[in-house]
C-alpha positions, 0 to 999 in steps of 0.5 A: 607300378602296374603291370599294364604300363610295363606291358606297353613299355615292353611293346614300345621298346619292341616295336620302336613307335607310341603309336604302333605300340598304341594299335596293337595294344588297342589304345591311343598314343595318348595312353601310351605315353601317359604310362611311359611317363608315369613309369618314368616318374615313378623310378626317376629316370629316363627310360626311352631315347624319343628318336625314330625308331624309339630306343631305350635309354641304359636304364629302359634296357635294365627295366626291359629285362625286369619288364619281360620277367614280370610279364612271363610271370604274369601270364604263369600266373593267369595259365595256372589259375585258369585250370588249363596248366598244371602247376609242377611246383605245388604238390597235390596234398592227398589224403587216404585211409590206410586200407585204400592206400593199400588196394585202390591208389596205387592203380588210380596213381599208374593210370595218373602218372601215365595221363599227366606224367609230371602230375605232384602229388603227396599222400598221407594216411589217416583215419576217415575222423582225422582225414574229414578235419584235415580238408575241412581245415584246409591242411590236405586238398582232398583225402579217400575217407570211408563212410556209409553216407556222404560227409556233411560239410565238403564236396563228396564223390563217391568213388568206390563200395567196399565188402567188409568182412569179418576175419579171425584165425585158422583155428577158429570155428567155422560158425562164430557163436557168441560165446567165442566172440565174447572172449575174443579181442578186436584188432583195429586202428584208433579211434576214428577209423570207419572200420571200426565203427563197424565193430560197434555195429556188428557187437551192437546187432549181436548184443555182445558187451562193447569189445576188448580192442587192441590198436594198431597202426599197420594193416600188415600187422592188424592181419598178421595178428589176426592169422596167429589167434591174437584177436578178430578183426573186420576189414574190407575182403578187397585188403584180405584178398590181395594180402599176402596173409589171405591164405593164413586168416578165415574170411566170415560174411557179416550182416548186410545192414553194415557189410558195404561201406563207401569210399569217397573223395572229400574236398572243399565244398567250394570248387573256387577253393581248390587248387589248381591241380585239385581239377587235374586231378577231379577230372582225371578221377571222372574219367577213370571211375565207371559211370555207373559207380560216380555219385557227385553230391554236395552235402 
C-alpha cells in the first residue's frame, strides 16, 4: 500500500470528483482511479459509492480515518527530518566533562530554554576518553570533551579556552618547590580525564617521578580535599572561582606550554548523521559563542 494512493483516496472523499482530485493532485483522472482501484483490491472491499458527489462506502469512511492519520504522520515525519521542526519526543543525548557541567552548561542550557523553551535534552558526565567513544559509537549525539587539539574522528567545534591552575591548601608554601611536590598525592578524576592528563604534563616538565593519585568522582570533593591538605590538585581557575571552597584552597599559576587546554563540542563527523534536534542545538551554540572564539574543523 503506498502512501500516495491513500493521499488521492483522502483527496477524492474530500472533494467528491476523480477529476477534481486529479487536478489538484496534478495527475490524470486515469491515475486517480488506477490507485483507487488498487487500493480497493488490496483490502477487498469497496471503498467509494461512483455517484456524483462521489461518497464512501461504510469501509472508505473507516480507511478515511486510517488515511488521514497516516498523512498527519507523514508530513510530522518529513517537518522533523527537514530540520525545520523540533522533535519534542527525542531528547537531545548530551555529553559533558564533569568541570564544564559545572561552570559553563548551565548558562548555555538558560539561554536555550529561553530561545526554544520545549527544547529535550539529556546530560551525562564523563571523562573527556569515555565521552570521545561514547559519540564515536553513537550512544550520546554530542558531548563538551576537553583537549589541547581537535579529536580525530568526529566533527569538533571549539567552544571554550579554559586556565588550568595549580591548587593545594592554605597551609602550603607560597613557591612549590619540588621537594614538596614529591611528597604530595595528586587528586583527580579516573583515567581519561584531560585534566589529568595535565598532571603527567606538568610532573614530566618538573622531572618529579610519576605521582601518588587518588581518584575521585566529584569535583566538590576533589577541592574539598585539596583545602584540608589531603593532596593537590589541577583544575580549570573558572571551576576554582565560582567553587564555594575558593576562599579555602591556594590558586598557583602553572607553565604556559599546558596552562590552557580547549573545550570542544564533538559529534559525528557526518552532519546527514545528527539528529534532528542536534542542528537546533548546533545553530543555537553558534549564536551564542562569540565569533571570534568559534573554530569549526573537521578532523
Amino acid at each position: 500500500m503506498q502512501i500516495k494512493s491513500l493521499e488521492i483516496f483522502a483527496m477524492v472523499v474530500k472533494l467528491g470528483s476523480f477529476s477534481d482530485a486529479a487536478k489538484v493532485l496534478h495527475t490524470v483522472q486515469s491515475n486517480v482511479t488506477s490507485h483507487i482501484k488498487k487500493l480497493e483490491t488490496e483490502l477487498n472491499v469497496e471503498l467509494l459509492h461512483r455517484q456524483n458527489p462521489i461518497q464512501p462506502t461504510r469501509a472508505g469512511v473507516q480507511l478515511h480515518g486510517y488515511a488521514e492519520k497516516m498523512l498527519r504522520i507523514q508530513k510530522e515525519l518529513l517537518d522533523t527530518f527537514s530540520n525545520t521542526q523540533l522533535a519534542a519526543n527525542f531528547p537531545l543525548e548530551i555529553g559533558s566533562m564533569e568541570t564544564t557541567a559545572a561552570v559553563r552548561l548551565p548558562s548555555l542550557f538558560r539561554d536555550l530554554q529561553q530561545y526554544i523553551p520545549d527544547f529535550p535534552f539529556a546530560l551525562s558526565t564523563a571523562p573527556s576518553r569515555e565521552l570521545i567513544d561514547l559519540v564515536k559509537a553513537s550512544k550520546l549525539d554530542c558531548a563538551f570533551v576537553a583537549n589541547h587539539a581537535p579529536i580525530e574522528g568526529v566533527f569538533n567545534f571549539h567552544v571554550w579556552t579554559e586556565k588550568l591552575v595549580f591548587i593545594t591548601s592554605k597551609n602550603s608554601p607560597q613557591q612549590l618547590s619540588n621537594e614538596y611536590l614529591a611528597r604530595k598525592k595528586f587528586i583527580a578524576f579516573k583515567q581519561g580525564c584531560s585534566y589529568r592528563k595535565a598532571i603527567d604534563l606538568f610532573l614530566s616538565t618538573h622531572h618529579l617521578p610519576a605521582a601518588n593519585v587518588i581518584e575521585m568522582g566529584s569535583l566538590d570533593g576533589i577541592v574539598s580535599c585539596v583545602s584540608l591538605d589531603v593532596g593537590v590538585a589541577i583544575l580549570p581557575i573558572s571551576y576554582i572561582q565560582q567553587s564555594h571552597y575558593a576562599q579555602s584552597v591556594m590558586i598557583h599559576e602553572i607553565d604556559a606550554d599546558f596552562s590552557e587546554i580547549n573545550t570542544y563540542l564533538i559529534a559525528d563527523a557526518a552532519m546527514s548523521k545528527w539528529v534532528t534536534n542536534m542542528h537546533h542545538f548546533f545553530d543555537h551554540l553558534q549564536r551564542t559563542i562569540p565569533v571570534e572564539k568559534t573554530e569549526e574543523i573537521l578532523v
